[in-house]
C-alpha positions in Angstrom: -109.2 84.2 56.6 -106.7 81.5 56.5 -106.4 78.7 53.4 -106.8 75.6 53.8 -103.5 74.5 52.3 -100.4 76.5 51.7 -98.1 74.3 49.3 -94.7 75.1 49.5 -92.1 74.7 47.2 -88.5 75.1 47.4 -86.9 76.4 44.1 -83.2 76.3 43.6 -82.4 76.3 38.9 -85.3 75.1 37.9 -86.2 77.5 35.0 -87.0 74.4 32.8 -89.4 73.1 35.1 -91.0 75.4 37.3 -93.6 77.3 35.2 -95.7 73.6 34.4 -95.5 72.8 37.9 -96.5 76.0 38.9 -99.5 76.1 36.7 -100.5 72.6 37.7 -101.2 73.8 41.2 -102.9 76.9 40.2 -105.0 74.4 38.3 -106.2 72.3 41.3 -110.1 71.8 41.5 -109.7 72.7 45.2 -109.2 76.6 45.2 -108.5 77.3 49.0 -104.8 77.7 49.3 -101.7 79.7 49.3 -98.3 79.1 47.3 -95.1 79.6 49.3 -92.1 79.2 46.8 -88.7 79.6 48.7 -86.2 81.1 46.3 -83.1 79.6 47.7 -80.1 81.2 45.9 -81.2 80.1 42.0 -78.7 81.3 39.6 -80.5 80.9 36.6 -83.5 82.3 35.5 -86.2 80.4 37.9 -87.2 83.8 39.6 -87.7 85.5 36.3 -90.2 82.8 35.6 -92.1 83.8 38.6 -92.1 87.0 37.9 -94.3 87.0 35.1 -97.2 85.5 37.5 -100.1 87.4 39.0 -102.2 85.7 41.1 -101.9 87.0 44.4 -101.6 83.4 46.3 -98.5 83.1 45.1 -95.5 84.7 47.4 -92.1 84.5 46.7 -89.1 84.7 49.8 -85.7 84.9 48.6 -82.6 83.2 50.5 -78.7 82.6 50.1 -78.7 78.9 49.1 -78.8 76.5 52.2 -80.0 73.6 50.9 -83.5 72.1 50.6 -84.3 71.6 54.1 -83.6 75.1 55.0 -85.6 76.2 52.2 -89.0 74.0 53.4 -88.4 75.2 56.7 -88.4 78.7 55.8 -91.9 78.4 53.8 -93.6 76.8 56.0 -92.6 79.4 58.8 -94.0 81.8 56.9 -96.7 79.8 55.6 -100.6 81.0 57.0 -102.6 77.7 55.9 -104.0 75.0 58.5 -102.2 72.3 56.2 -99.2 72.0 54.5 -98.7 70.4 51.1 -95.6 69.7 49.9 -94.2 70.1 46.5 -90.8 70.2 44.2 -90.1 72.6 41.4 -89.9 69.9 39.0 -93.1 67.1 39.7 -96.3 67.7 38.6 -100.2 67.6 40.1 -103.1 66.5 38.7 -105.7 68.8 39.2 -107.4 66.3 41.7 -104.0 66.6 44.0 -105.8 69.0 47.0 -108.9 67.6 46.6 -108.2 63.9 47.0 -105.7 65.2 50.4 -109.0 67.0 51.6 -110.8 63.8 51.7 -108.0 61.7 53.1 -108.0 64.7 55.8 -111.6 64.5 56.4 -111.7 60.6 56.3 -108.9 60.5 59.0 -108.4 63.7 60.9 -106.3 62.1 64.0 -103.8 61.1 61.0 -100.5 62.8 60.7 -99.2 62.3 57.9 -102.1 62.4 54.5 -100.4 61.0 51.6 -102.0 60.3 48.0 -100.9 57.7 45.2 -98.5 58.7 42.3 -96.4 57.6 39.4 -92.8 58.0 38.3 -91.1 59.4 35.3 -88.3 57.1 35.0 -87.5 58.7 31.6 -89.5 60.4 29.1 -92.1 58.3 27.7 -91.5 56.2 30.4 -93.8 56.4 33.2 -94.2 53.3 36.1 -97.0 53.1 39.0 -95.3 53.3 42.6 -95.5 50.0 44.2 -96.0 49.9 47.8 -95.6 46.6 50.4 -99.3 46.6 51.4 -103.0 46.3 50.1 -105.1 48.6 48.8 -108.3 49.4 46.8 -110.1 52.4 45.9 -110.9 53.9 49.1 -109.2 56.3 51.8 -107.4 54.0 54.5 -104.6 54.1 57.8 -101.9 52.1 57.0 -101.3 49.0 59.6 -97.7 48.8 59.4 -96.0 51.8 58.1 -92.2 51.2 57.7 -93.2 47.7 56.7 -95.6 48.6 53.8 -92.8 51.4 52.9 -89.9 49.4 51.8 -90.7 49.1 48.1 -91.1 53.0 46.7 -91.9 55.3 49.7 -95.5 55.6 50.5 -95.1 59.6 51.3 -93.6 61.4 48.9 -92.3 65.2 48.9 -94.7 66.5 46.4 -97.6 64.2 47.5 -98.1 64.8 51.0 -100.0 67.1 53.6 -99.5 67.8 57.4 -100.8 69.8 60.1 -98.4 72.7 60.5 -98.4 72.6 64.4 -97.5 68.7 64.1 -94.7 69.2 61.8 -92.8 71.7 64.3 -93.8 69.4 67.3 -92.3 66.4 65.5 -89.1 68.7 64.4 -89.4 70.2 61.7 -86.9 69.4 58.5 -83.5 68.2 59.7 -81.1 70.7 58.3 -78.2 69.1 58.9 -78.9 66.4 55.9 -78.3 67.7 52.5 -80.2 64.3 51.0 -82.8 62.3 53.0 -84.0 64.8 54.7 -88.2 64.2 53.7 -86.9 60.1 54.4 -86.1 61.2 57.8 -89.3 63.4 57.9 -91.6 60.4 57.3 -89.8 58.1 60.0 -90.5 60.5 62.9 -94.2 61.1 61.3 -94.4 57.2 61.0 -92.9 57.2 64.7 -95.6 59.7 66.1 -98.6 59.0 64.6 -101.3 56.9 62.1 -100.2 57.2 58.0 -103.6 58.0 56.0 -103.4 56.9 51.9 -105.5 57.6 49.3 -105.0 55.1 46.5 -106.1 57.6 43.7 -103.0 58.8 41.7 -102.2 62.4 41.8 -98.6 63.0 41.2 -96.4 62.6 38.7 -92.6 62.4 40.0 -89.7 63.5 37.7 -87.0 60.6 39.1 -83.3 61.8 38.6 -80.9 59.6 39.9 -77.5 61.6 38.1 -74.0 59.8 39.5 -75.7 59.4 42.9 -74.0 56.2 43.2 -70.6 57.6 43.4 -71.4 60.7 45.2 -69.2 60.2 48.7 -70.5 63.6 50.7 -74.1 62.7 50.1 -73.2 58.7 50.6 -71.7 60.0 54.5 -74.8 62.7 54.6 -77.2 58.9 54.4 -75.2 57.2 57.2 -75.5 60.3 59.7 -79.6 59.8 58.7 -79.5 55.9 59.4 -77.4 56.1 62.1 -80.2 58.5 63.8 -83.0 55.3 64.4 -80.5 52.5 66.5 -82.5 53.2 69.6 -85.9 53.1 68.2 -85.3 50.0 66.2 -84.6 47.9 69.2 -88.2 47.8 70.1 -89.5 48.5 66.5 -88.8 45.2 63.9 -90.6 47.4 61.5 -88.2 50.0 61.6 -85.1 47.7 62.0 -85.9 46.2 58.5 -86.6 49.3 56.8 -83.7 50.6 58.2 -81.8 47.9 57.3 -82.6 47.8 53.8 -81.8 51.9 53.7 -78.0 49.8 54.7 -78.3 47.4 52.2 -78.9 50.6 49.6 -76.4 52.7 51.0 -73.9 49.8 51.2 -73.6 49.4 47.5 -73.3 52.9 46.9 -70.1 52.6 49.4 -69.0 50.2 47.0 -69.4 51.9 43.8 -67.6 54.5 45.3 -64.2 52.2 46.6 -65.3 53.1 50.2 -64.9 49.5 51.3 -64.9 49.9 54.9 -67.9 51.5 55.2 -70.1 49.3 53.1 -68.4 46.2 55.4 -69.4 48.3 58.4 -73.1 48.6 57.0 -72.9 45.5 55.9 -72.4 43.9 59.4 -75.6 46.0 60.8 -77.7 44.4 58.6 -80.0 41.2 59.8 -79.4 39.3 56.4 -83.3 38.1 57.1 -84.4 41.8 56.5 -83.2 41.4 53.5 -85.1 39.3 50.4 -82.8 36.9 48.4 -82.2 39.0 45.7 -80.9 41.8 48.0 -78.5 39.2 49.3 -77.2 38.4 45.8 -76.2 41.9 45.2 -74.5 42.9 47.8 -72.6 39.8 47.8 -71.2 41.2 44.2 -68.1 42.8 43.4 -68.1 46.6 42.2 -67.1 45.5 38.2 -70.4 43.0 38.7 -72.4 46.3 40.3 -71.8 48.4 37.6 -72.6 45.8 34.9 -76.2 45.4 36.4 -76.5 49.3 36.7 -75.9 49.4 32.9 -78.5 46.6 32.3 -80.8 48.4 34.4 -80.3 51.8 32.3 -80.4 49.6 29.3 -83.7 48.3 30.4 -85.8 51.5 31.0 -84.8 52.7 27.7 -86.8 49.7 26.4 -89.6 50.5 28.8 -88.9 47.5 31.3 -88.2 48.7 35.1 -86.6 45.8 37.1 -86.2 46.1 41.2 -84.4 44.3 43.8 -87.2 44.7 45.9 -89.5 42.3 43.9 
């Protein structure tokens, strides 16, 4: 008989990390369900950590590394349960995490897309509640507007969501020509084919690892060729044009940072400035040497504990 779930978890050098995220899924209250871990080219000693497991839901495929996308795809191929639940090598479950997607399943099964509540690990000992543009209580709900309500942190998350198998390869499946973005651009076609269920409770944990990405130019292009995928669909879709929009605004400054001023002019001038909130305006208004001084206050501010966004 089939699980329920089959999590799936694409592992590229993550020695360090793997073994507690491993053992909070084997830890889930909710027992039906399979582990798919995608071994996609590790170099270290990730697969040796395996190794040393025994439970027999656990099945490890090995592949030259080719990225994330290629690595999802390839688990959930081969994966056996009605849902998928999706999961990186370094966040961590609570053992509620299955359980609280099995009622959100249950509560909406014409959803799409099931996603549960979670927190982020800025730094260690340093730990913030995602913040999400819509209201919310304690129960299971569809979310109205879902690219409006998404423009603070995402409201799907790769290691806090679950799918229907069958509507993941109807939708597409995980773009493999993106080497960053590629769950982002997941969630927009889910958002574009169906109804977003939530459950507020708080499941997750994400490890958030933001090394030079400002400055990194192949990954900076590898975000325009995901924008630059929507221009049809947000001519009908406000929604989408200002979450879309504000993924310009992002992606603009990182074109700065990185001396590529063309490009963040050309972004810049696909923007509708009202999609944008004043404090967005401000900074992208701001010269690189201004840029980095705020990205150093930011830094210096999470190592006091304080988070700061442009998005509030």
């Amino acid at each position: 008989m089939s699980p329920f779930f089959s999590v799936v978890i694409p592992l590229y050098n993550k020695e360090s990390y793997i073994s507690k995220t491993l053992n909070t899924v084997l830890n889930q209250s909710f027992k039906d369900f399979e582990v798919i871990i995608v071994n996609d080219g590790s170099t270290d000693q990730s697969v040796s950590v395996i190794d040393t497991y025994t439970d027999k839901r656990i099945k490890l495929i090995h592949q030259t590394n080719q990225g994330v996308s290629v690595a999802r795809n390839t688990a959930i191929t081969a994966s056996t349960g009605m849902y998928i639940a999706t999961l990186d090598a370094d966040d961590i479950w609570k053992p509620n995490h299955l359980e609280a997607l099995k009622k959100c399943i249950d509560t909406f099964k014409n959803a799409v897309l099931f996603c549960n509540n979670y927190e982020i690990k800025r730094r260690d000992g340093f730990v913030t509640k995602a913040k999400f543009n819509f209201e919310y209580h304690s129960d299971c709900l569809l979310v109205d507007n879902f690219f409006e309500a998404n423009i603070i942190n995402y409201i799907p998350h790769s290691s806090s969501v679950a799918f229907k198998k069958d509507t993941f390869f109807k939708i597409g499946a995980y773009n493999t020509k993106l080497r960053t973005g590629q769950d982002i651009d997941l969630w927009i076609r889910f958002g574009l084919h169906g109804a977003i269920a939530f459950n507020p409770v708080v499941t997750m944990l994400y490890n958030f690892f933001d090394p030079n990405s400002l400055s990194n130019s192949k990954l900076n292009d590898n975000r325009l060729l995901l924008i630059s995928q929507y221009t049809t669909e947000e001519q009908t879709n406000p929604s989408l044009k200002r979450y879309m929009d504000i993924k310009r605004y992002a992606l603009a400054i990182r074109y700065k940072f990185n001396n590529e001023d063309k490009k963040a002019t050309f972004l810049i001038n696909e923007i509708n400035v009202n999609n944008l909130n004043f404090k967005q305006r401000l900074i992208l208004n701001c010269p690189k040497t201004l840029l980095i001084k705020l990205k150093q206050f930011q830094e210096f501010l999470i190592k006091k504990n304080i988070y700061l966004s442009a998005f509030r």
